[in-house]
C-alpha positions in Angstrom: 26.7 -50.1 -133.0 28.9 -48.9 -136.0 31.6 -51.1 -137.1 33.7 -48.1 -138.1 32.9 -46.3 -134.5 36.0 -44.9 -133.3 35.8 -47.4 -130.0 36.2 -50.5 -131.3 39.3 -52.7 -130.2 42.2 -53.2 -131.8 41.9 -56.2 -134.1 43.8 -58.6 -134.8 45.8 -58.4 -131.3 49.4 -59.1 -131.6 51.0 -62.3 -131.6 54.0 -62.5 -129.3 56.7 -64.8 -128.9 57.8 -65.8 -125.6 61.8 -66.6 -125.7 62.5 -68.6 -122.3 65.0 -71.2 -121.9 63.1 -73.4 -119.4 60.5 -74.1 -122.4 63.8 -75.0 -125.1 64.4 -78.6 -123.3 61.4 -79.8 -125.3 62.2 -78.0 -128.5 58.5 -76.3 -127.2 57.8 -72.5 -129.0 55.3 -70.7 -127.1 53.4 -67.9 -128.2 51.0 -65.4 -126.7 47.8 -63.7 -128.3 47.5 -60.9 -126.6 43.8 -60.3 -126.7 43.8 -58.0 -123.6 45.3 -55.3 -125.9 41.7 -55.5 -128.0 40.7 -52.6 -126.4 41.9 -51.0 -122.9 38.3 -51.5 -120.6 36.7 -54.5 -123.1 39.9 -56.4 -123.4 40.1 -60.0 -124.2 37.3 -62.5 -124.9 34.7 -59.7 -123.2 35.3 -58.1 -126.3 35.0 -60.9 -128.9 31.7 -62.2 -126.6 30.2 -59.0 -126.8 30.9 -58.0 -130.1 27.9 -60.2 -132.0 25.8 -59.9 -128.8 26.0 -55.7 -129.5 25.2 -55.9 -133.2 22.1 -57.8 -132.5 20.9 -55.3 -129.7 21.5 -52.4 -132.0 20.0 -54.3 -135.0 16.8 -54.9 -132.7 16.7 -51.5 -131.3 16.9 -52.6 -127.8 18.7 -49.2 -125.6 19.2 -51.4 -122.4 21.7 -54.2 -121.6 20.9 -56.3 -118.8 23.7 -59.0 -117.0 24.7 -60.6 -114.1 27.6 -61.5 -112.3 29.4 -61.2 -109.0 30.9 -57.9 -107.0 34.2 -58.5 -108.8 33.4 -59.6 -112.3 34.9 -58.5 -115.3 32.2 -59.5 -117.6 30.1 -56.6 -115.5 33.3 -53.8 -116.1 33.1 -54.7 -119.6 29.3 -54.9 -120.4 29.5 -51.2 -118.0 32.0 -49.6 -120.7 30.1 -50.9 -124.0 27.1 -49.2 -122.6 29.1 -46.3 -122.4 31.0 -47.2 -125.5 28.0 -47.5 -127.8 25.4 -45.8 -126.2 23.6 -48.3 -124.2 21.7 -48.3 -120.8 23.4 -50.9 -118.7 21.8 -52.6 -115.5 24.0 -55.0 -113.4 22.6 -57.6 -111.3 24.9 -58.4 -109.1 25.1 -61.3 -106.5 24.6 -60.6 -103.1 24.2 -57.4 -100.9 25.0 -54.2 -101.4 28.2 -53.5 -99.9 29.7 -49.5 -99.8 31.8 -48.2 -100.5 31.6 -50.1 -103.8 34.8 -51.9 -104.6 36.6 -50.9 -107.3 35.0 -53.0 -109.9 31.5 -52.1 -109.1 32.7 -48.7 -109.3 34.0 -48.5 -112.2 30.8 -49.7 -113.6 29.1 -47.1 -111.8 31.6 -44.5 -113.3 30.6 -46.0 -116.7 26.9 -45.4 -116.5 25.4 -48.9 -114.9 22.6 -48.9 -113.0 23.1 -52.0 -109.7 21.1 -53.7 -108.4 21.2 -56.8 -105.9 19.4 -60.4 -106.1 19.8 -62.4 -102.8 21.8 -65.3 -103.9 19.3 -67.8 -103.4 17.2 -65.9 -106.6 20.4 -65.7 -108.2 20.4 -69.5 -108.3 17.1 -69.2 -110.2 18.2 -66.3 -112.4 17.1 -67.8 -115.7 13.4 -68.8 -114.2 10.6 -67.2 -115.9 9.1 -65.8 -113.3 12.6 -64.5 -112.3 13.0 -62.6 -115.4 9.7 -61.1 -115.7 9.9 -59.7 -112.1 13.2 -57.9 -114.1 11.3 -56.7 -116.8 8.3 -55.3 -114.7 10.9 -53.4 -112.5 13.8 -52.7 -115.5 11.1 -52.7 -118.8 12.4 -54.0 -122.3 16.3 -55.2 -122.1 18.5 -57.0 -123.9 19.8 -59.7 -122.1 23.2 -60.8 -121.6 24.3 -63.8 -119.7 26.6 -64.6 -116.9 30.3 -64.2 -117.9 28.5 -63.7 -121.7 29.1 -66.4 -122.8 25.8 -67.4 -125.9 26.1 -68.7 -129.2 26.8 -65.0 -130.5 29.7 -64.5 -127.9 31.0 -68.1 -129.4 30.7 -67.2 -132.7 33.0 -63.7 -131.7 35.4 -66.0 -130.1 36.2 -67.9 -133.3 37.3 -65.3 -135.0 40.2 -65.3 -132.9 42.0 -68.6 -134.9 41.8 -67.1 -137.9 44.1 -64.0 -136.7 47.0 -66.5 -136.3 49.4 -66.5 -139.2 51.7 -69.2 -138.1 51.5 -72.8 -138.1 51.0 -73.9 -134.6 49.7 -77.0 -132.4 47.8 -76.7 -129.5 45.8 -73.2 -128.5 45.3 -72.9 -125.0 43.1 -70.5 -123.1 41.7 -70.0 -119.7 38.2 -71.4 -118.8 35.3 -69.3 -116.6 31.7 -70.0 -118.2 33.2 -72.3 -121.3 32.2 -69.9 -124.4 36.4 -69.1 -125.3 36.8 -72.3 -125.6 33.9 -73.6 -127.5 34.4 -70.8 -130.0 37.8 -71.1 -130.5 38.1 -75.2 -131.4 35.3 -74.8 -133.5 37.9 -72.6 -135.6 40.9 -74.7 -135.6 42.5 -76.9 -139.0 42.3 -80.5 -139.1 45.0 -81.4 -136.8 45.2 -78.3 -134.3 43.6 -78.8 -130.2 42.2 -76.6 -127.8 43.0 -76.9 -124.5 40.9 -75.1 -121.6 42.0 -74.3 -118.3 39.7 -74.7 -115.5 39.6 -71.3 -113.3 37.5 -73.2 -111.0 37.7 -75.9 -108.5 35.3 -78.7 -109.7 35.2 -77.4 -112.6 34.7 -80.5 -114.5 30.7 -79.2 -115.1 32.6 -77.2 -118.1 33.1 -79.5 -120.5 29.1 -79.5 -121.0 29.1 -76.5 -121.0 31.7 -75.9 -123.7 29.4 -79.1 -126.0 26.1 -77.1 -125.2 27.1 -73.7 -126.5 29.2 -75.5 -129.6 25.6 -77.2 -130.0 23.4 -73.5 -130.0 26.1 -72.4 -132.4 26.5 -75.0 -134.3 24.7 -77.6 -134.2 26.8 -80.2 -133.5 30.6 -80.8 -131.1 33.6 -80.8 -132.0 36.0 -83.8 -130.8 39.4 -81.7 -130.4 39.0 -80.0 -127.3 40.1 -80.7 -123.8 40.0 -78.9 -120.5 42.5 -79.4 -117.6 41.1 -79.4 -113.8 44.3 -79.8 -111.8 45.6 -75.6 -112.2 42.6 -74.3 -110.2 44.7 -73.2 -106.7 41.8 -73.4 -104.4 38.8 -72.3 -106.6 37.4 -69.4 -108.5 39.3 -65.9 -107.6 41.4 -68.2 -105.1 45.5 -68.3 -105.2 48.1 -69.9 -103.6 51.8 -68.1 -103.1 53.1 -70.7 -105.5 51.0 -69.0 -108.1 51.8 -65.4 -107.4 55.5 -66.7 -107.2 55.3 -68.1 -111.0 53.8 -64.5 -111.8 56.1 -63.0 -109.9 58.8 -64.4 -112.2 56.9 -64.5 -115.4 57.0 -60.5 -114.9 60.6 -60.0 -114.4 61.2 -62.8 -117.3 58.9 -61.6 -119.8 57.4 -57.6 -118.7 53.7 -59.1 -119.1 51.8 -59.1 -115.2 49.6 -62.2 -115.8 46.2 -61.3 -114.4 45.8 -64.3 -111.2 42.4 -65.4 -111.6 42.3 -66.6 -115.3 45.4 -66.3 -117.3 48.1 -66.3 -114.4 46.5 -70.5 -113.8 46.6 -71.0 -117.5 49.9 -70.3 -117.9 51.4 -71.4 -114.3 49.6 -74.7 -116.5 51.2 -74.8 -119.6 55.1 -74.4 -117.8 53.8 -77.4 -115.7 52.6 -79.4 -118.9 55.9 -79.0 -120.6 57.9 -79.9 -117.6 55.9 -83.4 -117.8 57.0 -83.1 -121.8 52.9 -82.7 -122.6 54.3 -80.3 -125.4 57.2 -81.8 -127.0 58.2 -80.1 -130.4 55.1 -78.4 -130.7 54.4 -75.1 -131.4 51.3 -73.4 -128.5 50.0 -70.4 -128.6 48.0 -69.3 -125.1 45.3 -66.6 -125.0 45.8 -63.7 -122.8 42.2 -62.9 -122.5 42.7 -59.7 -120.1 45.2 -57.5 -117.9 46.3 -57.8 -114.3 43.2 -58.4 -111.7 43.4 -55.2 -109.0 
């Protein structure tokens, strides 16, 4: 993986101001950083997670990427087009049985190169066993092997880059919350002074926070006191929405032009409007992570 390859994303993303009058009661200035224009099919965090995790692969001389994740994950789309970015072999494992035609995730990796495969979800569970991932390398031979939504102490260490691309002053940072790496990477980036604050994407989420000290712990070596992560913006669970949310994206479209994707950012922000109507964000200056485009 060159770092002068003509695929790389877009870096630093822009920094947007949102102008909206229901946020001026509280003298709050919102801005967004708006990763998803990183690059158009590894937009986001998937690019910063992956960036490390590639350089390492390459450096190694591994030619296969392995991963998991669901029929609708975006961490498989995007390990699917750096394959086909930079020259990889990519093999999804997805949870599950095979279902045709493929939805249009799963076929977009397909269009991209990646091999599927299917692990019934009781393996799937165990995916990290031994025994589980030797079965994978008899079948699949030598990979390099990416995690679950990617998130590892390399795709931490991509994530906080993303602080030091901000050049205002600001308060709080706020950004969506799947697997916990964002997150970790991020406040481990921030001045004395500055917060993190996750949004749980999933219902019960609460398993997150050690998740976000274990990864700051493989990168680091230690965890960092000025994070938080909200539960309460979860609208049923994981890839789960209510018409209250697709209302508030609804309008944050016609406001603003932006089509928040539902399953991660759309919460996060349908979060932060709610935070600052309880005066959470009086006088302060928040800037919130768009970490990818519009689910289909």
């Amino acid at each position: 993986m060159n770092a002068n390859h003509p695929e790389m994303g877009h870096l630093p993303s822009p920094l947007i101001e949102v102008r909206d009058e229901r946020l001026s009661v509280g003298a709050l200035q919102l801005y967004l950083k708006r990763d998803d224009l990183i690059h158009p099919e590894i937009p986001g965090n998937k690019w910063r997670k992956l960036k490390y995790n590639l350089l390492v692969a390459t450096k190694h001389r591994h030619s296969t990427l392995l991963t998991f994740g669901g029929a609708y994950s975006n961490h498989i789309r995007a390990t699917a087009s750096a394959g086909y970015n930079f020259g990889f072999t990519t093999i999804g494992v997805i949870r599950g049985e095979e279902h045709l035609p493929l939805n249009e995730s799963l076929a977009f990796a397909v269009s991209r190169g990646m091999r599927l495969t299917y692990m019934d979800r009781a393996t799937y569970r165990e995916k990290t066993r031994p025994e589980v991932m030797t079965s994978l390398r008899e079948q699949f031979g030598d990979f390099y092997l990416l995690p679950e939504g990617g998130s590892n102490a390399l795709a931490v260490k991509g994530c906080a880059e993303l602080p030091g691309e901000i050049d205002i002053e600001f308060d709080v940072i706020c950004c969506a919350c799947g697997t916990g790496g964002t997150l970790a990477g991020i406040s481990a980036a921030l001045k004395d002074g500055q917060q993190a604050l996750g949004f749980s994407a999933l219902k019960g989420g609460q398993f997150l926070a050690d998740e976000v000290a274990r990864l700051q712990g493989e990168a680091y070596g230690r965890v960092f006191e000025n994070w938080s992560i909200e539960y309460d913006f979860h609208f049923g669970g994981f890839a789960k929405r209510k018409p209250e949310l697709d209302r508030f994206i609804d309008d944050f479209e016609a406001r603003h032009g932006l089509r928040l994707d539902w399953v991660y950012v759309g919460k996060m922000m349908y979060g932060i409007y709610a935070l600052a109507e309880q005066g959470r964000f009086d006088g302060r200056t928040v800037v919130a992570v768009i970490t990818g485009g519009p689910t289909p």
